[in-house]
C-alpha positions in Angstrom: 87.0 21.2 0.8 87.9 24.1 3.0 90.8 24.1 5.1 89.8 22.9 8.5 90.3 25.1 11.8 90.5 24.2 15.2 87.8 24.6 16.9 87.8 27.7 18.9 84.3 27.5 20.3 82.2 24.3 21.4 78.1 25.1 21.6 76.4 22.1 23.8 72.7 21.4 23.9 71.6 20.3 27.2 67.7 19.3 28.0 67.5 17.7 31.3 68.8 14.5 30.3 72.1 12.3 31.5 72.9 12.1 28.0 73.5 16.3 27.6 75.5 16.3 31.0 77.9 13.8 29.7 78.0 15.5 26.1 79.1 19.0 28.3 81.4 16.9 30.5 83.0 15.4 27.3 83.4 19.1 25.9 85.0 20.4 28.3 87.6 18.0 28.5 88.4 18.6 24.7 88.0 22.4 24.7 90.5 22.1 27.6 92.5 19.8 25.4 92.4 22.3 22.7 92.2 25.3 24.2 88.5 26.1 23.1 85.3 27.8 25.1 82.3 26.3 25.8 78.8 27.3 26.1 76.0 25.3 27.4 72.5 26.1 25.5 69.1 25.0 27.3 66.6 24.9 25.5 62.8 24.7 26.2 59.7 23.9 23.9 57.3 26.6 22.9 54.0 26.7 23.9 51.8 27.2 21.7 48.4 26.5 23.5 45.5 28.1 25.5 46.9 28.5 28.8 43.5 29.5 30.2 42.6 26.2 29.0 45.2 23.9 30.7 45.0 22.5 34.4 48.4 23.9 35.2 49.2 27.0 37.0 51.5 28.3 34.9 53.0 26.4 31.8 55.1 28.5 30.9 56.8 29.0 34.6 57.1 25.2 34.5 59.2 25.4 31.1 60.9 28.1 33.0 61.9 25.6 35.8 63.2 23.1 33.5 65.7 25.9 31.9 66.7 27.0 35.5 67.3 23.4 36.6 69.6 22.6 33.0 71.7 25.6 33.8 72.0 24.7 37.4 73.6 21.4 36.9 75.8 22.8 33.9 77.2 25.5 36.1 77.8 22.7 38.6 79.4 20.7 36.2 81.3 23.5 35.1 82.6 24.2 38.7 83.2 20.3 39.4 85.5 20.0 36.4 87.2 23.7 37.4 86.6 24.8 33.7 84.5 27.9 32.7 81.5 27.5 31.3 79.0 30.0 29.6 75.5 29.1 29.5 72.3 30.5 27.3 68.6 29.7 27.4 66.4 30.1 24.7 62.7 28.8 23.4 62.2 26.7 20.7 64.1 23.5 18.5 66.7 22.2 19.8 68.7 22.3 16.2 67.4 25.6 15.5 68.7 27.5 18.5 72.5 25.8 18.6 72.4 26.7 14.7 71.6 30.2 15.5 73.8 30.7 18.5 77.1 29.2 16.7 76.4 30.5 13.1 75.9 34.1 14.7 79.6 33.6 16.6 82.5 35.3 15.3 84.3 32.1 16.7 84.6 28.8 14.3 83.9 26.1 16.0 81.6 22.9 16.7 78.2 22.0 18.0 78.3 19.3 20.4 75.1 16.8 21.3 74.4 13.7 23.4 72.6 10.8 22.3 71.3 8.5 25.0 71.8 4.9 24.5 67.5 4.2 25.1 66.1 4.9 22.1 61.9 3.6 21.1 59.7 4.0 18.3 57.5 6.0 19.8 60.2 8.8 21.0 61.3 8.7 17.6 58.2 9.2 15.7 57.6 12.3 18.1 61.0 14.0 16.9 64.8 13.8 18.3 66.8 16.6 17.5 69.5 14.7 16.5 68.9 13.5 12.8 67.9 17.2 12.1 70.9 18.5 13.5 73.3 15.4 12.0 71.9 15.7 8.9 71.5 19.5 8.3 74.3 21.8 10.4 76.5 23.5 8.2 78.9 23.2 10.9 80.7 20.2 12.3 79.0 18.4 14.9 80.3 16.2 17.3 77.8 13.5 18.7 78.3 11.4 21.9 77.2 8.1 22.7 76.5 7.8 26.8 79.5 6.3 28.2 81.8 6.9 25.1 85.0 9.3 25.3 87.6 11.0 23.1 90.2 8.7 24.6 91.3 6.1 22.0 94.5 5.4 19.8 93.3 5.7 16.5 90.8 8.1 14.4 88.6 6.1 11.8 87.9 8.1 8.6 84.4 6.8 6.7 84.8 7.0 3.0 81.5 5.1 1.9 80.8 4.3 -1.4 80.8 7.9 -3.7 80.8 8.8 -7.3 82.9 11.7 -7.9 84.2 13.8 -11.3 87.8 11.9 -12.0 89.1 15.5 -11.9 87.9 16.1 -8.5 88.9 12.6 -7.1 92.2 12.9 -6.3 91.5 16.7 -4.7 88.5 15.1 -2.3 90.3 12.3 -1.2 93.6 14.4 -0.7 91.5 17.1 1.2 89.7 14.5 3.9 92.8 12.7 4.4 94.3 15.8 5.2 91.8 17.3 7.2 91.8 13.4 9.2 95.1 14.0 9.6 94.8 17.0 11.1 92.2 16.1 13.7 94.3 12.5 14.7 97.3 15.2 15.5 95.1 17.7 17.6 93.9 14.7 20.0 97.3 13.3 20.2 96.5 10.4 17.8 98.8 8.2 16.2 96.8 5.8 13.5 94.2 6.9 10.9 91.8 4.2 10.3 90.3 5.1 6.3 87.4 2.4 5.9 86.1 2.2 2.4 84.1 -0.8 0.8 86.0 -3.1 -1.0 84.1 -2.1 -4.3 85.0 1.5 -3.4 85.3 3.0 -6.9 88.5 5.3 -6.5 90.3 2.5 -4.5 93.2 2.3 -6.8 93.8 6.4 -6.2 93.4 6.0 -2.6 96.5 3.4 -2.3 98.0 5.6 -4.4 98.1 8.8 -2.8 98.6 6.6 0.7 101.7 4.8 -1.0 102.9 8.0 -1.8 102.7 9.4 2.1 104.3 6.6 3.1 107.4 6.8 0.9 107.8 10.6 2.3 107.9 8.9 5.7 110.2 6.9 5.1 112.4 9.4 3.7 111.5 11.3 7.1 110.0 14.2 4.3 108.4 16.1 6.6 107.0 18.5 3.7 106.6 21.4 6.9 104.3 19.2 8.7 106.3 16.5 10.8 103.6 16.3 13.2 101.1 14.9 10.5 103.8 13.2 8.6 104.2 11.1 12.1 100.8 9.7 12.0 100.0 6.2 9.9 97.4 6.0 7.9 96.0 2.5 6.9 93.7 1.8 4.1 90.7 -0.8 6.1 88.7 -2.0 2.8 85.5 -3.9 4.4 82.8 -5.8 3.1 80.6 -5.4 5.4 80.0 -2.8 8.2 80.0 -5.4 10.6 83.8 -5.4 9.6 84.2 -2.1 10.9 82.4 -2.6 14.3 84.3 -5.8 14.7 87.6 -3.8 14.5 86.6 -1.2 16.5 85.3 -3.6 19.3 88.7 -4.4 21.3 89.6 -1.3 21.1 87.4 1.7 20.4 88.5 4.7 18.6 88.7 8.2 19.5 86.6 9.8 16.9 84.5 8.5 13.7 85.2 10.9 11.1 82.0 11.1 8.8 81.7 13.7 6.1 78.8 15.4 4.5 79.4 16.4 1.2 77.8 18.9 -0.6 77.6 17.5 -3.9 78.1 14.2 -5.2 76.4 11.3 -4.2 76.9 10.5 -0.4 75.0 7.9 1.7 71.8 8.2 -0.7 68.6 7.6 1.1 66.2 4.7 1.1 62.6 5.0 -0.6 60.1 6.3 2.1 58.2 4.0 4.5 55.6 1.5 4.0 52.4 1.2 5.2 53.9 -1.9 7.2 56.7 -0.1 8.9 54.9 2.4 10.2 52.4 0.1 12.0 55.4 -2.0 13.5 57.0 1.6 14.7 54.0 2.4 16.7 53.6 -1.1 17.8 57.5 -1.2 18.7 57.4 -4.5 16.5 60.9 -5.8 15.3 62.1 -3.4 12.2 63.0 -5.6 9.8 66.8 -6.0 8.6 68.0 -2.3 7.6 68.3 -1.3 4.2 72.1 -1.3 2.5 73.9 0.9 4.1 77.8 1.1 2.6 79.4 3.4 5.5 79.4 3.4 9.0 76.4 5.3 9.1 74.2 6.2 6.6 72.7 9.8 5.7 69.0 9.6 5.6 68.0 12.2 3.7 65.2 14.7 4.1 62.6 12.1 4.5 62.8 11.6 8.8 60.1 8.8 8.7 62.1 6.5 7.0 63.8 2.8 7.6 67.0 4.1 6.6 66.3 7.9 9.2 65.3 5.0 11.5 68.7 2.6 11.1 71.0 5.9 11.4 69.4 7.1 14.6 69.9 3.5 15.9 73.5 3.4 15.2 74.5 6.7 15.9 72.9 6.3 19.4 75.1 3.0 19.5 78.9 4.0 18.5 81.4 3.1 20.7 83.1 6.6 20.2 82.1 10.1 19.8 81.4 11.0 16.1 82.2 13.9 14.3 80.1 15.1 11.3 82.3 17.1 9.1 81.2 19.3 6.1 83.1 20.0 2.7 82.6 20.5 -1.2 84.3 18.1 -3.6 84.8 21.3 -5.5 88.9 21.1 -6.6 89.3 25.0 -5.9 88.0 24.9 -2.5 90.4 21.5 -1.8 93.6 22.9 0.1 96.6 22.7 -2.3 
């Protein structure tokens, strides 16, 4: 995995929705925390019909409007909170046009989106922009839960179940510690949280390498880094997920760390959707219990009209923190030494 960066650039969506405002209001108080810029990004729909056919004046000035009203209410939020703010429109997806604007940046940094707590069948089988952007950003991406805040004690890592080369192993898990570490110290953080099931298979290396830390702390071995070095980390083995959630309930964390690898075997997907769960979605009949899912949340794959796309949205939408979707490669060259 690459060495991580501060972010030095945050790119928010925002649609018109309570859940965008709150996103932008949450990303301004970290870029002022860290010293980042922000840009707000409205985007619109295309049209893609007749308008000489449609009983509206103009469509298109209508989609206009919506834009105009999006920026409005950034800019005020911008002013309200006395923090700059640089807004954009554009036409199109949602994922597309944050993907564009950030990857086409000079600056690193992350892509920021709400997720409202409301959440039906039916808005889901029409499309969300947040499982395509979770699941396929290159970059990190920071979702927010309405009413949830960077503001907690502790930064919970999600290890998952994984199969990795035993050369690679000790590189990956040293890397995402590392990289947790990191974060926990840029929020001010004093506890890292590493949940793994209790089955995980590289258990024995990860009390290890933790056992290890700890020893250096002790000897107050700062190894350069004091600031990290003053951080705990505690391994959380769970059986359950509901372990997790339990833990976090009294007293939520700051940030879910979740990473995307790009190889290995991460979060693996569930078989595609049955005749019968596609008739309860429309019918917003009860779903069923979700499939196995081993981490806190559970990549769906590139199948979006599946139980397990279905489960992630779900829980995503329901986090009691902010979670940040971090990207890597189990690759030992590209770990940081």
């Amino acid at each position: 995995m690459k060495a991580l960066k501060r972010p030095e650039h945050l790119w928010v969506g925002i649609n018109g929705k309570a859940s965008g405002y709150h996103a932008l209001k949450e990303a301004i108080s970290i870029a002022r925390w860290l010293h980042a810029s922000v840009t707000a990004i409205a985007v619109a729909p295309l049209y893609e019909g007749d308008l000489d056919l449609t009983g509206v004046g103009s469509v298109r000035n209508n989609l206009y409007t919506d834009i105009e009203t999006s920026l409005g209410c950034a800019l005020d939020i911008a002013d309200e909170l006395h923090y700059p703010v640089r807004i954009a429109a554009a036409g199109g997806d949602v994922c597309d046009q944050l993907l564009e604007q950030a990857i086409d940046s000079p600056q690193t940094g992350w892509i920021v989106i709400g997720a409202g707590q409301s959440f039906s069948a039916l808005r889901w089988l029409a499309g969300t922009p947040l499982l395509s952007i979770f699941t396929h950003s290159p970059l990190p991406v920071l979702i927010v839960p309405e009413k949830t805040a960077v503001s907690g004690e502790a930064v919970w890592l999600d290890l998952d179940r994984m199969e990795l080369d035993s050369g690679s192993a000790a590189l990956f898990l040293e890397g995402w510690i590392e990289s947790s570490l990191q974060i926990a110290a840029w929020f001010g953080v004093d506890r890292l949280m590493i949940a793994r099931p209790e089955d995980f298979p590289d258990g024995r290396l990860l009390r290890s390498i933790l056992s290890e830390r700890q020893e250096k702390r002790t000897l107050h071995d700062a190894s350069g880094n004091k600031a990290l070095l003053s951080i705990e980390a505690v391994d959380f083995p769970y059986r359950d997920t509901k372990d997790i959630f339990s833990a976090m309930e009294g007293s939520p964390p700051a940030l879910v760390l979740i990473p995307r690898i790009s190889s290995g075997t991460l979060n693996t997907a569930a078989p595609g959707p049955s005749l019968s769960f596609r008739v309860k979605s429309i019918l917003g009949l009860p779903f069923g219990q979700p499939g196995q899912s081993n981490g806190i949340i559970r990549f769906p794959g590139k199948c979006r009209f599946s139980m397990a796309a279905w489960h992630t949205e779900k829980r995503l939408r329901a986090l009691p923190c902010p979670a940040l979707i971090l990207t890597g490669s189990v690759c030992p060259e590209e770990n940081p030494s």
